[in-house]
DRENMI-288953 format. One record per residue (C-alpha): residue in one letter; x, y, z. Coordinates in steps of 0.5 Angstrom, whole numbers, plus 500, padded with zeros to 3 digits. Example, Ala and Ser with C-alpha at 12.3 -4.5 7.8 and 13.67 -1.06 7.14 Angstrom:
A525491516/S527498514/
***
This chain:
X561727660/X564722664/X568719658/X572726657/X579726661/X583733662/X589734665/X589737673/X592743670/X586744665/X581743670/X584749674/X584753669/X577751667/X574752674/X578759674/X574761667/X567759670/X568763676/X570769673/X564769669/X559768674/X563775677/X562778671/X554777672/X554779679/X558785677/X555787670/X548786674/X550792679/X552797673/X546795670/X541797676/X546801681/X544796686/X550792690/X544788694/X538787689/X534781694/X535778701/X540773697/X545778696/X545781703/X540779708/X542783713/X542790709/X537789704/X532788709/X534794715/X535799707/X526795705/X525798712/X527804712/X524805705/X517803708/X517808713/X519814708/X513812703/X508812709/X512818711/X510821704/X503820704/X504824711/X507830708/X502830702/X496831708/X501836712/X501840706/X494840705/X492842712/X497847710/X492849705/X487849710/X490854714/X492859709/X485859706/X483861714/X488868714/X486869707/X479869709/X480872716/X484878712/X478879708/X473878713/X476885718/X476889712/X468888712/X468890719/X473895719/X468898713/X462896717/X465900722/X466906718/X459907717/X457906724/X462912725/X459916721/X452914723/X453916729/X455923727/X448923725/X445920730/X449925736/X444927740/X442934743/X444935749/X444942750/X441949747/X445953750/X445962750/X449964755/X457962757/X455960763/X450955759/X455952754/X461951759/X455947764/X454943758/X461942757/X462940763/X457935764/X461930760/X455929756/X457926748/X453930744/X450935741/X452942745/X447948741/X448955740/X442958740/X445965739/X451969739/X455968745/X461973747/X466968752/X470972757/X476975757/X481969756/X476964757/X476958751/X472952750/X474945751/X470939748/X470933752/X470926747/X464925742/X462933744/X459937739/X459944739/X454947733/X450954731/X442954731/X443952722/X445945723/X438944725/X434949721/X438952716/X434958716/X435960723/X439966724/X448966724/X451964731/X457967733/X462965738/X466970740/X473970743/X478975747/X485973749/X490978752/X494972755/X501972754/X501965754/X499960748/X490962747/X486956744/X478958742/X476952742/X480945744/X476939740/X476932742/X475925739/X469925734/X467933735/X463936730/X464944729/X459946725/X454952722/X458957727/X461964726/X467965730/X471971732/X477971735/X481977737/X487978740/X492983744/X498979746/X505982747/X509976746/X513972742/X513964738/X507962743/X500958739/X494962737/X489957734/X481959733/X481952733/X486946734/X485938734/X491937738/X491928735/X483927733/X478926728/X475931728/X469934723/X469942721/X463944717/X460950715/X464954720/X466962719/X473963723/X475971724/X482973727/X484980728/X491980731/X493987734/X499986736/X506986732/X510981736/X511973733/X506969734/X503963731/X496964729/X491961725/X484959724/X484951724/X490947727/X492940727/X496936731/X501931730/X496923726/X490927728/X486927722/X481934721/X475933715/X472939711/X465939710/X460944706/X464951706/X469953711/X471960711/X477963715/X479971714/X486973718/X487980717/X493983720/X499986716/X503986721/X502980726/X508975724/X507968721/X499969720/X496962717/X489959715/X491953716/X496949720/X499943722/X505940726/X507935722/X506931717/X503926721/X497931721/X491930716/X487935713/X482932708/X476936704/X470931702/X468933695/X464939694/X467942699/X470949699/X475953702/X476960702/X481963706/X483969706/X489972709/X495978710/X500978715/X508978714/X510971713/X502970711/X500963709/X494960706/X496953708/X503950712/X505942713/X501937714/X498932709/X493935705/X487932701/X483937696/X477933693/X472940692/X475948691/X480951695/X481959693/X487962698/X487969697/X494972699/X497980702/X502983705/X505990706/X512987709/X515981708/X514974704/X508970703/X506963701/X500960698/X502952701/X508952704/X512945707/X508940706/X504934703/X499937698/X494932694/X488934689/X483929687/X480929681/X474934682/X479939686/X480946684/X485950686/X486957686/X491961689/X492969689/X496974691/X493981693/X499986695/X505988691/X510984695/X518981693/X518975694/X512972693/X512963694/X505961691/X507953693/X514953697/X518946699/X511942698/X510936695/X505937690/X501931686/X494931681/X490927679/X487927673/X482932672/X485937677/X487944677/X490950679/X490957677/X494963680/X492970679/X498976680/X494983682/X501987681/X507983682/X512982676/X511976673/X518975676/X517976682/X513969684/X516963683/X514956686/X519951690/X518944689/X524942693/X521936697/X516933691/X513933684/X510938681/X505934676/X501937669/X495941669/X491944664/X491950667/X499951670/X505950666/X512951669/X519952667/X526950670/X525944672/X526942678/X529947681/X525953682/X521955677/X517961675/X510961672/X510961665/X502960664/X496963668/X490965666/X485970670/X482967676/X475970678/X476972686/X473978687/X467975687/X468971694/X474976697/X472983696/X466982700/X468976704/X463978710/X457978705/X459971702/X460969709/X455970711/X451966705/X455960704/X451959712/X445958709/X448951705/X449945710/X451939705/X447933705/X445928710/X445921710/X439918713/X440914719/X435907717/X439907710/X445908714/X443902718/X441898711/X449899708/X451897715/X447890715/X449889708/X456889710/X455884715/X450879711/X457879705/X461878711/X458872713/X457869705/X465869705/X465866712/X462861708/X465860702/X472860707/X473851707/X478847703/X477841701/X471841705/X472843711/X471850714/X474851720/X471858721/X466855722/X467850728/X469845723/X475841727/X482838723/X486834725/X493833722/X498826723/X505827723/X508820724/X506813721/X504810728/X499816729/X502817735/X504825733/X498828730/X495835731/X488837733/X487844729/X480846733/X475850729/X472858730/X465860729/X467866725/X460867724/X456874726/X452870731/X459867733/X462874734/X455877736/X455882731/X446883731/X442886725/X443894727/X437898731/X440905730/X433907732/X438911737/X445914738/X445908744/X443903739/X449906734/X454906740/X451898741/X453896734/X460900735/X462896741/X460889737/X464891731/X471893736/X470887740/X468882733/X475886730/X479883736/X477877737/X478875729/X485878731/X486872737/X483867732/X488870727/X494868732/X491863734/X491860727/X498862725/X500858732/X497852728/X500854722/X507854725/X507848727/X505844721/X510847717/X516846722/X513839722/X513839715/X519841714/X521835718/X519830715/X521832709/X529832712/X527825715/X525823709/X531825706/X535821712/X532815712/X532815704/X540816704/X541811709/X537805705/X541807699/X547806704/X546799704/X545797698/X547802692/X552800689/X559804688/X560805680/X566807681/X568800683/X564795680/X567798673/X574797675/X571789677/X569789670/X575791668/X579787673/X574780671/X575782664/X582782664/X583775668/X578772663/X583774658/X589771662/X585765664/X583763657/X591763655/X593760660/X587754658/X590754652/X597753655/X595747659/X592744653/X598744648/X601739652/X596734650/X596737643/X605735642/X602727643/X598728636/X605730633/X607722634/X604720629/
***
């Protein structure tokens, strides 16, 4: 195009055209990719430093994926070491209640001076009456840990009654006998007398003070001679001691005139009374301010039958505390003294289950005359109970005729013959079985504990790296979690010592998984802060690479808009040139 001229003036304005056009690809090349350096050519320097920091965020993500994987593993080892401690926690259960099978003889005793001996010796085991024993005058019993004491019926149900007898005069507080953790008290009749003159001291038959303690086919006779305020009953349990009832446990206090009379009593309701199924309680008591049952937390399973009397002053069925009756429990309470007021449940939180059930019988009280108080809970529907006037006090409108005479009129006699019934036993080897297969489905879910095929419980290691140079990593060392890793043997309960062996395993396999689970949550820890970390530096290193080469879609639009209008002026003023040239044309 060498032959073409143009004026000075148009080759400027020409110029002026082409480079802003060029602008405007550059600038709508930005808008169109959000990038205002999209290769080394447009920024050497910024595009290669943001390419480096975006190489490093994507090794830094295949990282986190791994991270979040050991993460998993991690997880799946507390779920599996969770599950794991409840097995031996239940393992454990029957290893206890092996062991309460499997308690040796350790005395046959039919002297006092013979059972105090036999306590005395420390010996666990059990302690044996082979007839009734009187203990001297003020003298209780106190069992030391693992001591049982039993009557000559816990081995041969045909043997005659055994009766312990106390005599307390003291001014001071008179237990009969002071159980111990895993006592047993069982086949016994116990009779406890007492001519105190004091005032608000505690007079318990038998007292758990905070243990677990078995009471089972146990006769309790109080006779209190005095008229002073006392607190006497039959079964006492203090506070998170947890007191079991087997077979028939009767109690009969008989005193119109002692104050606060009790069955049963508790400290708190921390203290737990709990009745196995098809057990039943009777309990028989008159006293001012007489109750069947106070405080505590009571779980009914079997028949409790409460029987109520008094000449002088209020009486009570349960009274402040938690009361909860299983599906198969019956419960039935009575009155037999004409006496105003009279609070068959007072200030008790009261829950049934379905198939529970309650009855009351009124022998001469006017029907307005007997409230239940449930200030602190909820009554809840039974069949056999019906109240009104909810949820303050409330009157019973229903009741049907329950039958007592037969258990309360001769109570001696029933006494008497519910001895001869023991509950079953478990036998030992079949104990030992449910034991060993506790343990074989603790080591089937040990096993089955691996993710994505690696099982740390089962001393496989992992390793976790948290940087791209694999300078940082994390070596997460494997257990065996296993029976033989813990030391759990298959149970040889040929023996009380071969019980008490499998105990010990069981406690120390408990806290050792107790450690790993410490230990696991230590590894865990550290791989979630790593974690967390390298998604904040992802996140750093991403923004610092948009830094450089993000464009701002503010501004290149107002270039646009900038380009667009010098275009537009640069086109007039082409034109502008171009009429000078154009006048010529005009000559001719």
């Amino acid at each position: 195009m060498s032959g073409i001229s143009l004026t000075s003036s148009m080759r400027n304005n020409l110029l002026s055209l082409q480079q802003t056009a060029k602008l405007q690809d550059m600038t709508q090349n930005r808008l169109a990719t959000g990038l205002k350096v999209n290769s080394a050519i447009d920024n050497p320097s910024s595009y290669y430093t943001a390419q480096s920091l975006n190489n490093r965020a994507e090794d830094l993500n295949v990282l986190l994926d791994a991270m979040s994987q050991g993460i998993q593993t991690l997880k799946a080892v507390n779920e599996s070491i969770e599950a794991g401690t409840k097995f031996l926690e239940q393992a454990k259960s029957v290893a206890n209640s092996a062991l309460e099978t499997a308690q040796p003889v350790v005395a046959k005793v039919s002297t006092e001076a013979e059972l105090l001996a036999a306590i005395d010796s420390g010996k666990k085991g059990l302690i044996v009456l082979t007839s009734d024993i009187t203990m001297s005058v003020n003298q209780n019993i106190v069992l030391g840990d693992g001591q049982s004491l039993v009557g000559a019926r816990y081995l041969d149900k045909n043997a005659a009654a055994t009766t312990l007898k106390f005599n307390f005069t003291t001014t001071d507080s008179a237990i009969g006998i002071e159980a111990a953790e895993g006592s047993l008290i069982s086949g016994l009749n116990i009779d406890y007398t007492s001519a105190h003159k004091t005032t608000f001291f505690d007079f318990h038959a038998i007292r758990n003070q905070g243990h677990h303690v078995t009471i089972e086919n146990v006769n309790i006779n109080i006779d209190s001679a005095d008229t002073s305020s006392n607190f006497i009953s039959g079964i006492h349990t203090g506070s998170s001691g947890e007191t079991i009832l087997n077979g028939t446990v009767n109690i009969k206090s008989l005193n119109p005139n002692s104050h606060f009379l009790y069955g049963i009593s508790a400290a708190d309701e921390t203290a737990v009374l709990t009745q196995k199924a098809g057990s039943t309680l009777n309990i028989y008591t008159t006293g001012d301010h007489g109750h069947g049952i106070r405080n505590g937390t009571n779980n009914f399973n079997g028949i409790v039958n409460i029987s109520l009397g008094s000449s002088t002053d209020e009486i009570f069925g349960l009274a402040l505390g938690n009361y909860n009756l299983g599906s198969s429990s019956q419960l039935n309470i009575t009155n037999r003294f004409t006496i105003n007021p009279q609070y068959l449940i007072y200030d008790s939180a009261l829950t049934y289950q379905n198939g529970a059930s309650v009855s009351v019988k009124l022998d001469g009280a006017a029907l307005n005359d007997t409230w239940i108080a449930a200030a602190d809970g909820s009554i809840g529907k039974s069949s056999l109970l019906s109240l009104n006037s909810f949820p303050d006090w409330n009157r019973i409108s229903e009741f049907p005729q329950a039958q007592f005479d037969n258990i309360f009129n001769d109570f001696d006699a029933y006494i008497d013959a519910s001895q001869k019934v023991f509950p079953p036993r478990d036998n030992i080897s079949e104990t030992a079985s449910r034991f060993n297969q506790i343990l074989t489905q603790y080591d089937n879910l040990i096993n089955d504990s691996w993710y994505k095929g690696v099982n740390l419980l089962k001393s496989q290691d992992l390793k976790v790296v948290f940087n791209e140079s694999r300078t940082s990593d994390l070596d997460i060392k494997g257990v065996d979690a296993t029976t033989a890793g813990l030391g759990l043997e298959t149970a040889d309960w040929s023996n009380t010592a071969g019980v008490q062996n499998s105990l010990d395993q069981i406690d120390s396999a408990i806290n050792q998984l107790r450690l790993y689970a410490s230990e696991f949550g230590n590894y865990y820890q550290i791989v979630t802060t790593r974690e967390n970390f390298t998604n904040s530096l992802i996140n750093v290193l991403t923004e610092g690479a948009d830094a450089l080469t993000l464009a701002d879609m503010n501004q290149e639009s107002a270039n646009m808009l900038a380009l667009q209008t010098r275009q537009q002026l640069a086109v007039n003023s082409l034109s502008l040139a171009s009429q000078a040239s154009q006048s010529v044309l005009k000559l001719f």
